[in-house]
C-alpha positions as CSV (number, residue, x, y, z in Angstrom):
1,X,13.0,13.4,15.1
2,X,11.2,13.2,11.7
3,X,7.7,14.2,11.3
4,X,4.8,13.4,9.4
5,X,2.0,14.8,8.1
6,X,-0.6,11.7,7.8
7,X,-3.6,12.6,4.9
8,X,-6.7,11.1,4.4
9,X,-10.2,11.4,3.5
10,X,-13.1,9.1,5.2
11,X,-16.8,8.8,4.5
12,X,-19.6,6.7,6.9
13,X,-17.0,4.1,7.5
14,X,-16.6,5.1,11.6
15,X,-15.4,1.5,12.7
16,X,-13.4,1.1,10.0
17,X,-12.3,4.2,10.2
18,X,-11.3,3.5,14.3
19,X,-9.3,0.6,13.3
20,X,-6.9,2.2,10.6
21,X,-6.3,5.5,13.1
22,X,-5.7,2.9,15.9
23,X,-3.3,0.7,14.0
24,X,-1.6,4.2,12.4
25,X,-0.8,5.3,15.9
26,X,0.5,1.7,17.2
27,X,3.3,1.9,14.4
28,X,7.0,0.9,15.7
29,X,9.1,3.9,15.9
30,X,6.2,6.7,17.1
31,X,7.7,9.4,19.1
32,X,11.0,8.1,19.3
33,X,12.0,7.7,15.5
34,X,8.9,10.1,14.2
35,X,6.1,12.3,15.0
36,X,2.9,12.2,13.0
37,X,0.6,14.7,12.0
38,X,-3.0,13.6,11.2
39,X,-5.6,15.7,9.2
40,X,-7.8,14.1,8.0
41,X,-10.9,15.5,5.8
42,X,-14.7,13.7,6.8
43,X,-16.5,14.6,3.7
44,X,-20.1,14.8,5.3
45,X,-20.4,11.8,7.0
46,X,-23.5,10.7,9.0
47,X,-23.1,8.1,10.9
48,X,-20.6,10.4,13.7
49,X,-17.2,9.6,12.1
50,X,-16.4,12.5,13.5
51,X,-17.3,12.7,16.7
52,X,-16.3,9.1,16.9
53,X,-12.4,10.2,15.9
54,X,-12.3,13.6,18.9
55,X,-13.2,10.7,21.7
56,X,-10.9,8.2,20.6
57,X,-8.0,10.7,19.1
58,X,-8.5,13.7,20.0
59,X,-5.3,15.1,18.8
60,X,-5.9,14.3,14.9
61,X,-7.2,17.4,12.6
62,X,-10.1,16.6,11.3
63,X,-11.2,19.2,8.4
64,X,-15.2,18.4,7.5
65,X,-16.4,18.6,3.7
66,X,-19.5,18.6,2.8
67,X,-19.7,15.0,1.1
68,X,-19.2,16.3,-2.7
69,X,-14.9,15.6,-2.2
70,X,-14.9,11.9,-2.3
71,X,-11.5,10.6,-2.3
72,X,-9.1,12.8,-4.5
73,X,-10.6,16.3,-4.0
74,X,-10.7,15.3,-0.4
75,X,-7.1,14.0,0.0
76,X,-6.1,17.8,-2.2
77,X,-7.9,18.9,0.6
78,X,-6.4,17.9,3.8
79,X,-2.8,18.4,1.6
80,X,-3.6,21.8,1.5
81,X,-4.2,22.1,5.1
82,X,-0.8,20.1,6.2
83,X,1.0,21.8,4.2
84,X,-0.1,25.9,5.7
85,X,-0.2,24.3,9.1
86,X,4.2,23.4,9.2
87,X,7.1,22.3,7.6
88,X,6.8,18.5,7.5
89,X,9.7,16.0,6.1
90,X,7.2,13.6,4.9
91,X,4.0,13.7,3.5
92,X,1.7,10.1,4.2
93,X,-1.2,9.2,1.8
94,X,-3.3,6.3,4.1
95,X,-6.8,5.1,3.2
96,X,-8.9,4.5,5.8
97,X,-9.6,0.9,5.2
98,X,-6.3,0.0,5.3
99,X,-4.8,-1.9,7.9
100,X,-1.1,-1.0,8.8
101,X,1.4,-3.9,9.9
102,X,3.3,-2.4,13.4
103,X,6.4,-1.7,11.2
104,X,5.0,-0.1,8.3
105,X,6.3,3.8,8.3
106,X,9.5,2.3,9.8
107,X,9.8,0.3,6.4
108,X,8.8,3.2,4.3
109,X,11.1,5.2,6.3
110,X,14.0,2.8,5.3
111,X,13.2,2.4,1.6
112,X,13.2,6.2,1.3
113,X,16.5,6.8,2.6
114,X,18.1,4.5,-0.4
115,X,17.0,7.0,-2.4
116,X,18.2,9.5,-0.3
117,X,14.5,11.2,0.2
118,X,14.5,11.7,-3.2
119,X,12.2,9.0,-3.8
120,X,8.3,7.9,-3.2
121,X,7.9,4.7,-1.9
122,X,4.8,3.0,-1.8
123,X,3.2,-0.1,0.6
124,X,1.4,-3.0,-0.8
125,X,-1.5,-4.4,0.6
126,X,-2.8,-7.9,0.6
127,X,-6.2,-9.7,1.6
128,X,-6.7,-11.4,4.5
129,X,-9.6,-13.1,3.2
130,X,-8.4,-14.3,0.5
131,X,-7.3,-18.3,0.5
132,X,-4.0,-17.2,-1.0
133,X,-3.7,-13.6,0.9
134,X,-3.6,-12.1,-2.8
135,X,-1.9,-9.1,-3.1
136,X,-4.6,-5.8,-3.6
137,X,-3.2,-2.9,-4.0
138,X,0.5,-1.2,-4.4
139,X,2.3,-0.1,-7.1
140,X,2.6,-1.1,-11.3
141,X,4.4,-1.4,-13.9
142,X,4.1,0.1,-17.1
143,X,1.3,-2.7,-18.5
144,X,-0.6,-1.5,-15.1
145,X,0.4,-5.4,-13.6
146,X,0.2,-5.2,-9.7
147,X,3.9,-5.5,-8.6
148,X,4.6,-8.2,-6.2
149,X,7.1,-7.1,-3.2
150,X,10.2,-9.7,-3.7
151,X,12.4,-8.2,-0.6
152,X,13.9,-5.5,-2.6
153,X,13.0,-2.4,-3.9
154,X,11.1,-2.4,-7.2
155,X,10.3,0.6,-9.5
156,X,6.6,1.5,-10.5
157,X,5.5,3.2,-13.0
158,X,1.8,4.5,-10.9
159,X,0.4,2.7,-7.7
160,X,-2.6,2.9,-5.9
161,X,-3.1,5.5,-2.9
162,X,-3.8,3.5,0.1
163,X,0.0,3.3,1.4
164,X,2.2,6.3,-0.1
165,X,5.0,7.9,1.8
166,X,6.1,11.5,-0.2
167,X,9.3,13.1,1.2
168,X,9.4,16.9,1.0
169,X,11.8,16.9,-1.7
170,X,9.1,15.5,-4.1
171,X,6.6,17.6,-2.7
172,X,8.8,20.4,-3.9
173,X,9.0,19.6,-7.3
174,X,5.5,17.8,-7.8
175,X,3.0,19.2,-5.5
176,X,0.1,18.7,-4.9
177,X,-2.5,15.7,-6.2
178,X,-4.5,17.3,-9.0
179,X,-7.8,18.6,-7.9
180,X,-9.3,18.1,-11.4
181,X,-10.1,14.7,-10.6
182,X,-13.1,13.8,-8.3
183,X,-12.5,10.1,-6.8
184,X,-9.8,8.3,-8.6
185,X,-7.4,8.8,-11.0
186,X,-5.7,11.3,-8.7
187,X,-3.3,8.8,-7.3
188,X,-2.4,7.3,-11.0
189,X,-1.7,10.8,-12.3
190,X,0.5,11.5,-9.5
191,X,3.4,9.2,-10.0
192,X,3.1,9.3,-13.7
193,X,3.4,13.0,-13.2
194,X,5.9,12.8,-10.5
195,X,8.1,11.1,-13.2
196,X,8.0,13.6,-15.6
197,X,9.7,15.8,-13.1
198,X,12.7,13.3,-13.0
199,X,11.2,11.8,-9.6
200,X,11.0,7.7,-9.5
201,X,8.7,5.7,-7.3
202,X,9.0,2.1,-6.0
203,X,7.3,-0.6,-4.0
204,X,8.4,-1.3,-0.4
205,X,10.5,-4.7,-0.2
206,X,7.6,-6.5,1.5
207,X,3.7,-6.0,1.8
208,X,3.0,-3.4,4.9
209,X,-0.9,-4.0,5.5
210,X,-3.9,-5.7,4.7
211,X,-7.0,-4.2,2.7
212,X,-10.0,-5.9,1.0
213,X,-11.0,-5.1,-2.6
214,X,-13.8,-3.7,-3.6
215,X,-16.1,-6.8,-4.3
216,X,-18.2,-6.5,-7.2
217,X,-18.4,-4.6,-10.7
218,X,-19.2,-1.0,-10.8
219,X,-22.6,-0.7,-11.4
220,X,-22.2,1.4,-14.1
221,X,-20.8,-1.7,-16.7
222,X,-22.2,-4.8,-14.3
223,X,-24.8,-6.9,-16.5
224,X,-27.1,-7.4,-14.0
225,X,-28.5,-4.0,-13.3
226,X,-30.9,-2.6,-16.2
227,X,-29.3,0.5,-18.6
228,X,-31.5,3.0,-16.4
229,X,-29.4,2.0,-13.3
230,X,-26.1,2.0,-15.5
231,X,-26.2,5.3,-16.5
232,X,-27.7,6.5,-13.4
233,X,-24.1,5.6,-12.3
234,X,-22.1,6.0,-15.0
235,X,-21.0,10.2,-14.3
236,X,-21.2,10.0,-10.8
237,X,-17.6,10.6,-9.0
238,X,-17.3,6.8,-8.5
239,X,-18.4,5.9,-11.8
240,X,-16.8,5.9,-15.0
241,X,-16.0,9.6,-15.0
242,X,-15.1,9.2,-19.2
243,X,-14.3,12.9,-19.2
244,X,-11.4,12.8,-16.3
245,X,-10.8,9.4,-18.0
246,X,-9.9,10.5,-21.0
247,X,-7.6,13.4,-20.0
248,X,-6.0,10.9,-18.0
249,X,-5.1,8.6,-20.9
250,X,-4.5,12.0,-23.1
251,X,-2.0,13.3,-20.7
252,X,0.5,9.8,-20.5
253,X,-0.5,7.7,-23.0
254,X,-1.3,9.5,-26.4
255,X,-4.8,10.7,-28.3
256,X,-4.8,7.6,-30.0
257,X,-5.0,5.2,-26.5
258,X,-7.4,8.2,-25.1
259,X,-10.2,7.8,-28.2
260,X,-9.8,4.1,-28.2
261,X,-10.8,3.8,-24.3
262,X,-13.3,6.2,-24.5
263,X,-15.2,3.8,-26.9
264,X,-14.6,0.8,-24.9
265,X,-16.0,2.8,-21.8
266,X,-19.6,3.5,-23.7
267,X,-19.3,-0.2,-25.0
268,X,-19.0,-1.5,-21.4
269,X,-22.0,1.2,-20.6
270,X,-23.7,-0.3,-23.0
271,X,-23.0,-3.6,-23.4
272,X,-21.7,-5.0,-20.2
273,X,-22.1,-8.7,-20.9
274,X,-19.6,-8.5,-23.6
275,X,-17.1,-7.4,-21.0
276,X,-18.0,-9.1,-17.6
């Protein structure tokens, strides 16, 4: 039987939070193709997250932080913790507002071995509230387009975290996400640094779950709120982050790219309608 080690990272979203764990653990296949794992890290939520999960799951590791992780520290986090805690052949990246479709892992299961577990394959989500059920997030190409799941597998160049299935032969030769970034960014990094190592990633054949977009600019570049309130926002770990930005861009795309997004950054700081 193969086993997973399920990771993710929650804060003040309890219900929410209820719903993913509940579809994660109605998923086709559980204890009879694979085991999962859960740790999950609460990162000082208040509204009982936690004690919310031990009634309803009380199996699932739940590692508490002290609300200063946010999404990438806290997902380096509960890694960390799976990884001392047993040998695993999978490692499963799962935001908690993502909802899984019943045969989700078993189609990430699949993908993988056409790659012969050499491979990360990652789900796209889609809105359910959407008119057109749009596609939200999964993996990219190179221009950083959303790739559309066409019933075969696709290579990406990066992808977003919410659906990411990492065999242990990736973990090997990758390892962990990299701690130096505070919310995002962490996921993007990790396949474009997963593919310096020789390792390819691609997008399941069809979408595996539903999840909402964040509605809304950031406050830090949306018109409407006054300068004060931009830059209150811009540094905080889910605002711009320019520094962690800018390494980004430095590491895969050049000094060049990195200097010229920088600037457009302060420009959208300080000149949001120019950009909305």
């Amino acid at each position: 039987m193969l086993s997973f080690a399920v990771l993710l990272t929650v804060h003040n979203r309890k219900q929410g939070t209820l719903n993913c764990l509940k579809k994660l653990y109605q998923q086709e296949g559980l204890n009879s193709i694979f085991t999962i794992d859960t740790y999950l890290v609460d990162d000082g939520s208040t509204d009982g997250t936690s004690a919310a999960i031990r009634k309803n799951f009380p199996d699932i590791n739940i590692i508490p932080g002290d609300g200063n992780l946010y999404w990438n520290r806290g997902m380096h986090l509960a890694w960390n913790v799976a990884h001392k805690a047993g040998e695993f052949d999978y490692f499963f990246w799962l935001n908690d507002d993502t909802m899984l479709y019943p045969n989700c892992i078993n189609t990430l299961l699949e993908s993988a071995r056409i790659h012969q577990n050499e491979a990360i394959i990652v789900g796209t989500t889609q809105s359910l509230l959407h008119p057109s059920r749009r596609v939200t997030y999964g993996g990219r190409d190179i221009n950083n387009n959303m790739i559309i799941p066409n019933g075969t597998l696709q290579e990406c160049r990066r992808f977003n975290g919410n659906i990411v299935l990492i065999p242990q032969y990736v973990f090997d030769r990758v390892g962990y996400n990299d701690a130096f970034y505070h919310h995002s960014w962490g996921d993007f990094d990790y396949g474009l640094r997963a593919s310096k190592f020789g390792i390819h990633s691609f997008i399941a054949p069809e979408i595996l779950g539903s999840c909402e977009r964040n509605p809304g600019l950031p406050i830090w570049c949306d018109p409407q709120k006054s300068i004060q309130q931009r830059i209150k926002h811009f540094n905080k770990p889910t605002g711009a982050r320019i520094t962690e930005a800018f390494i980004f861009e430095h590491r895969y795309y050049g000094l060049h790219k990195a200097c010229y997004n920088y600037v457009i950054i302060i420009l959208k700081l300080l000149f949001p309608k120019r950009w909305a």
